[in-house]
C-alpha positions as CSV (number, residue, x, y, z in Angstrom):
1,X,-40.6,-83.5,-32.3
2,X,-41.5,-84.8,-35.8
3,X,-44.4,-82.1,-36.3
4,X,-42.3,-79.2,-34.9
5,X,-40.0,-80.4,-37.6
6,X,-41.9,-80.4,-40.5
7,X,-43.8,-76.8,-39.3
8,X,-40.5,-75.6,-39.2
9,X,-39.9,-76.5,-42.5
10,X,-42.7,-75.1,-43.8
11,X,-42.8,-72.0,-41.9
12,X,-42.1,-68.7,-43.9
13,X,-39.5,-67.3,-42.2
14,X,-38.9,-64.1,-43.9
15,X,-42.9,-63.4,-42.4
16,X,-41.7,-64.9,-38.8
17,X,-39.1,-62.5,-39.0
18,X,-41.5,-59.3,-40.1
19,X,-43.1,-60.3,-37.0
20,X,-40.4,-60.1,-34.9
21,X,-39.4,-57.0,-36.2
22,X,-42.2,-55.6,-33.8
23,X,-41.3,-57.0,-30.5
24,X,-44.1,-55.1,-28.7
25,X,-46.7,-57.1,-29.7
26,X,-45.2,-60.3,-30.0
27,X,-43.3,-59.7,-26.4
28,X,-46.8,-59.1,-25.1
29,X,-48.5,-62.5,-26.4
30,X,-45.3,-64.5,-25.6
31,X,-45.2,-62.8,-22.2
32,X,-48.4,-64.2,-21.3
33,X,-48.2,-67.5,-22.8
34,X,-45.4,-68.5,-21.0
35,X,-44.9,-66.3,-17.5
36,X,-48.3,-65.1,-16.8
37,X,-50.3,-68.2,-17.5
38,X,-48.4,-70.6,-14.9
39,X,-48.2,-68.1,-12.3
40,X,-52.5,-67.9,-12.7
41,X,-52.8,-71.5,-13.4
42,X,-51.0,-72.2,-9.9
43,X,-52.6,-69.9,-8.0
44,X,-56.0,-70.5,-9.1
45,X,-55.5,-74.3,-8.1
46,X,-53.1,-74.2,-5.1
47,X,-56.9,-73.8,-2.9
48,X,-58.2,-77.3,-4.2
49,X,-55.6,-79.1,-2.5
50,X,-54.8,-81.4,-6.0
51,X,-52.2,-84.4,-5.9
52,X,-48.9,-83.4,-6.5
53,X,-49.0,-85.1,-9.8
54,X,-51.9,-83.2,-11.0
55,X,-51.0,-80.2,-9.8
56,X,-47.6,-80.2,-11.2
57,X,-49.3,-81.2,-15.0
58,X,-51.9,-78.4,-14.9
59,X,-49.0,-75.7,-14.0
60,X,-46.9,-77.3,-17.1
61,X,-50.0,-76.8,-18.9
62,X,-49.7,-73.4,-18.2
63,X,-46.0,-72.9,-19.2
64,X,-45.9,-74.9,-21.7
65,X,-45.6,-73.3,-25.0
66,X,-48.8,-73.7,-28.1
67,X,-48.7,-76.7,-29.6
68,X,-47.1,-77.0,-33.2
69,X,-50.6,-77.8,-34.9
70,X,-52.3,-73.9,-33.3
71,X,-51.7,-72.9,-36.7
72,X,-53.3,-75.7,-38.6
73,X,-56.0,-75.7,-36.1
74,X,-56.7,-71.4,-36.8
75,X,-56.9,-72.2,-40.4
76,X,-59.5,-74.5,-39.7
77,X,-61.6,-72.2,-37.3
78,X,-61.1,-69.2,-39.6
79,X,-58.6,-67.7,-37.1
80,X,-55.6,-64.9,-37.4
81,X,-53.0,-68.4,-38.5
82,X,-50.3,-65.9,-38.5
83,X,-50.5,-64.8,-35.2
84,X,-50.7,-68.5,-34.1
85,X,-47.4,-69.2,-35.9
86,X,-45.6,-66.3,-34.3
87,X,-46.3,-67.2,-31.0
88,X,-45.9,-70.6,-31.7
89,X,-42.6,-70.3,-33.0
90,X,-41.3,-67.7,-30.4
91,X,-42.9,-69.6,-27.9
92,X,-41.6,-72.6,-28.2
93,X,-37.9,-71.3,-29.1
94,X,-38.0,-69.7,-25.6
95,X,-39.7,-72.4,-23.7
96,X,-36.4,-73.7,-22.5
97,X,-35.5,-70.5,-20.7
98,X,-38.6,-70.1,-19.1
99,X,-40.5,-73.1,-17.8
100,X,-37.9,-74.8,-15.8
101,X,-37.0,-72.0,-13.9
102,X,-41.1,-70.7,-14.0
103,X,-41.9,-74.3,-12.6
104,X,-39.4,-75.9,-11.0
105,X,-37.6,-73.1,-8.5
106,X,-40.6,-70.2,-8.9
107,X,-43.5,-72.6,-8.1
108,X,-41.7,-75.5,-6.7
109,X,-43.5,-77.9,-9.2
110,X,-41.7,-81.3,-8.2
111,X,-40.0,-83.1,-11.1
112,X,-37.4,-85.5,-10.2
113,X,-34.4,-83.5,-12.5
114,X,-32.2,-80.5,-11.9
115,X,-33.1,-77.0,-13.1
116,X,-29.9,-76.6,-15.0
117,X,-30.9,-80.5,-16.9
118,X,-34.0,-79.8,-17.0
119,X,-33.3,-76.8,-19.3
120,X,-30.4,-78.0,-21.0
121,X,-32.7,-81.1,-22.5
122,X,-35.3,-78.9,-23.4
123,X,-32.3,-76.5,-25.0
124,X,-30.6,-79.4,-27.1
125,X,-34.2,-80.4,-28.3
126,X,-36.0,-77.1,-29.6
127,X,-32.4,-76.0,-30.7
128,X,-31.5,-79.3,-32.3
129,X,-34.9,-78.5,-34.7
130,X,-34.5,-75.3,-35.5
131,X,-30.4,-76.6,-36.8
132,X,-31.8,-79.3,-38.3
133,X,-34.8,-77.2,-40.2
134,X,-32.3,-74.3,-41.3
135,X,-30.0,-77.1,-42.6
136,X,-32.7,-79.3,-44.7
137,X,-34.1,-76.3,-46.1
138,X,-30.7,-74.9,-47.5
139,X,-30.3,-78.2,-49.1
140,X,-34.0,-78.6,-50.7
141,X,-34.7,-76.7,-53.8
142,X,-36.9,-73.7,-53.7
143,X,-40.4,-73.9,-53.1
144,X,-40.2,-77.9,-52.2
145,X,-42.7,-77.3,-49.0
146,X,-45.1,-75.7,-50.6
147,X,-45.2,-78.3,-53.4
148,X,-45.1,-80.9,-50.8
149,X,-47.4,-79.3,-48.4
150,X,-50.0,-82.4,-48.4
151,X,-47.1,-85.3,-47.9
152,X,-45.9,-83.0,-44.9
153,X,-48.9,-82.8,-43.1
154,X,-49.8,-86.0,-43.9
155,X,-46.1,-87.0,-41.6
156,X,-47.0,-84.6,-39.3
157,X,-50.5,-86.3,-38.7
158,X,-49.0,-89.2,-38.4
159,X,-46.3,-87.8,-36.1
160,X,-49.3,-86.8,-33.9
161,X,-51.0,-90.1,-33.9
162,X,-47.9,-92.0,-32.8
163,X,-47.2,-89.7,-30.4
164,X,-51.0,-90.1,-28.8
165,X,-50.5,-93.9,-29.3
166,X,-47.3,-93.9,-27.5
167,X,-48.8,-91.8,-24.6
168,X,-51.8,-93.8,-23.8
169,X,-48.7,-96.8,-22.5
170,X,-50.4,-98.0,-19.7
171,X,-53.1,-95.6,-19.3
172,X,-56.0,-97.9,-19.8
173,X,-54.1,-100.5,-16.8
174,X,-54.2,-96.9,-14.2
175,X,-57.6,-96.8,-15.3
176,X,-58.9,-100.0,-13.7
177,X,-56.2,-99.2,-10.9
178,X,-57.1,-95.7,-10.3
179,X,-60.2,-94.9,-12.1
180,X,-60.8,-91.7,-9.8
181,X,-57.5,-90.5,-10.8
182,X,-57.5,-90.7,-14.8
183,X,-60.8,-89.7,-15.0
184,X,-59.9,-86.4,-12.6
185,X,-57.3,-86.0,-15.2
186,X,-59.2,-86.1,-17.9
187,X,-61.8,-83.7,-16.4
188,X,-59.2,-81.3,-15.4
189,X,-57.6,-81.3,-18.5
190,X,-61.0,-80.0,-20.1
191,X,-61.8,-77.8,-17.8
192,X,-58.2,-76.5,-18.2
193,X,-58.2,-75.7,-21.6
194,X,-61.5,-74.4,-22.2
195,X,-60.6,-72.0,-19.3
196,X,-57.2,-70.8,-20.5
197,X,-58.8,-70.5,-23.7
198,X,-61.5,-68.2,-22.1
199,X,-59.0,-66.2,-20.3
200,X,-56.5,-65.7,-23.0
201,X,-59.5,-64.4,-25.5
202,X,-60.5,-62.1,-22.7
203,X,-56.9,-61.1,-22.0
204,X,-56.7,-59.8,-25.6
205,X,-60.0,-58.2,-26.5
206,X,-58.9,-55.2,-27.1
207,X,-57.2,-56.5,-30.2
208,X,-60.6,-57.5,-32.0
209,X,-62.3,-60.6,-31.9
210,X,-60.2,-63.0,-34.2
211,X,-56.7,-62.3,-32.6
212,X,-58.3,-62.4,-29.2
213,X,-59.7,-65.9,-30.1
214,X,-56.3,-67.2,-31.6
215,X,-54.5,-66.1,-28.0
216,X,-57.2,-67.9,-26.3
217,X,-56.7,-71.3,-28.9
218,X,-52.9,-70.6,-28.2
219,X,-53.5,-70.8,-24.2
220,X,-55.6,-73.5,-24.1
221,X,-53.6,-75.8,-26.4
222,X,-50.2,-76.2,-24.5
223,X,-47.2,-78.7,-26.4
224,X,-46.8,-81.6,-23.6
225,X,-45.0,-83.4,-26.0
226,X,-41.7,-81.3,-26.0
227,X,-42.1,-81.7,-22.1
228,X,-42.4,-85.2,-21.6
229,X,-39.8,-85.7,-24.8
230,X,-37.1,-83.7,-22.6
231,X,-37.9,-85.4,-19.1
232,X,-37.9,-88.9,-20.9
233,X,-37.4,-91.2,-17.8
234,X,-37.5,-89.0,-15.1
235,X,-41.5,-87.7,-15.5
236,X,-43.8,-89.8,-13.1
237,X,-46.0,-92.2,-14.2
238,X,-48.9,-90.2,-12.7
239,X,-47.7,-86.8,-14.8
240,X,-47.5,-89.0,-17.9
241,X,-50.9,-89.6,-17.1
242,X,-52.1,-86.0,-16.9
243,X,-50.0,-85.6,-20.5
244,X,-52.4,-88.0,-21.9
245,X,-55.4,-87.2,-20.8
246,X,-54.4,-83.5,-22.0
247,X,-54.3,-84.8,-25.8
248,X,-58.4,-85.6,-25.8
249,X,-59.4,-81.9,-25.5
250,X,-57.3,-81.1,-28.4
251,X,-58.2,-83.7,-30.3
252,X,-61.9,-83.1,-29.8
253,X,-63.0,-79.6,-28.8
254,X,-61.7,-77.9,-32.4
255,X,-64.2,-80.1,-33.8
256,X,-66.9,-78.9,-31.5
257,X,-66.0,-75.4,-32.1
């Protein structure tokens, strides 16, 4: 929650709202980030026969919205950072709306909460951000981000790490328990996001080569954290996993791109 925060409160929204001035093109891209990529992720995987934990984490995956840092990590690949931000932003405002129902009653993902909680959580969380970020920045005088642009990384790096730390609870004692099953995770979780990312750059070719590759970084890099943040004590151990072992691909393949 801390690094949707501070992106927030760094985002230009007069630009965001340029953006959605054109709802065409930013319907399209949300569109597929957050209905058409479950619907392929679960049908693409409902042959293999996964565990239901698995399963249920690769279709979040899917309809989860980009993670807060798509921008950040655009920038650093020399990528359309703009187009990352819209869909980030748009994504993740609507996430609430779509995954529960998406997952939950369309796909009959099995989470131990209610579709109606489920969303409501998700609602109070990305809402409760966006209230707090329009209320901080009415109050901070003008052109503080921008002046402050290295502290505010530098909190939402460290909002990142914590949240990694904080995920990895327990995962090194299911290792030795189930070593089959973390390191499946951790395969899948790869294999996931290099193939969304594949399929989202193909998906939008026909937009030229830089937009089509920040889709494909946007598809591949899915925010868990808003996920497991609203499920709190109800998400399964097992999906927790899967969460976990989804942060080493986006910790590590920008760098090998």
């Amino acid at each position: 929650v801390g690094p949707f925060l501070i992106a927030l409160l760094r985002l230009d929204w007069q630009r965001l709202g340029r953006y959605v001035r054109e709802p065409a093109n930013a319907g399209l891209c949300v569109a597929w980030l957050l209905f058409a990529l479950p619907v392929l992720v679960h049908l693409a995987i409902l042959p293999l026969g996964l565990p239901p934990a698995l399963h249920g984490g690769m279709v979040l995956m899917g309809a989860a919205s980009p993670l807060m840092a798509s921008a950040n990590l655009a920038l650093m690949l020399g990528l359309d950072a703009a187009l990352a931000v819209v869909v980030t932003v748009l994504g993740t405002a609507l996430m609430p709306f779509t995954l529960p129902p998406i997952t939950l009653h369309l796909l009959d993902v099995r989470i131990d909460i209610r579709l109606g909680e489920l969303m409501a959580r998700l609602g109070l969380i990305v809402g409760g951000c966006f209230l707090l970020a329009w209320a901080t920045r009415r109050f901070l005088p003008p052109g503080f981000a921008a002046r402050n642009a290295d502290v505010l990384d530098g909190l939402a790096v460290i909002g990142l790490l914590a949240f990694a730390i904080g995920i990895m609870d327990g995962v090194t004692h299911m290792l030795f328990a189930e070593p089959a099953f973390v390191l499946g995770c951790a395969l899948a979780a790869y294999g996931l996001n290099l193939g969304l990312q594949a399929l989202g750059s193909l998906a939008f070719a026909w937009r030229g080569l830089s937009p089509a590759l920040t889709m494909g970084l946007c598809s591949g890099n899915a925010n868990l954290g808003l996920l497991i943040a609203a499920l709190a004590d109800r998400a399964a151990f097992e999906l927790v996993v899967f969460v976990a072992m989804a942060q080493l691909p986006i910790y590590t393949l920008p760098m090998l791109q």
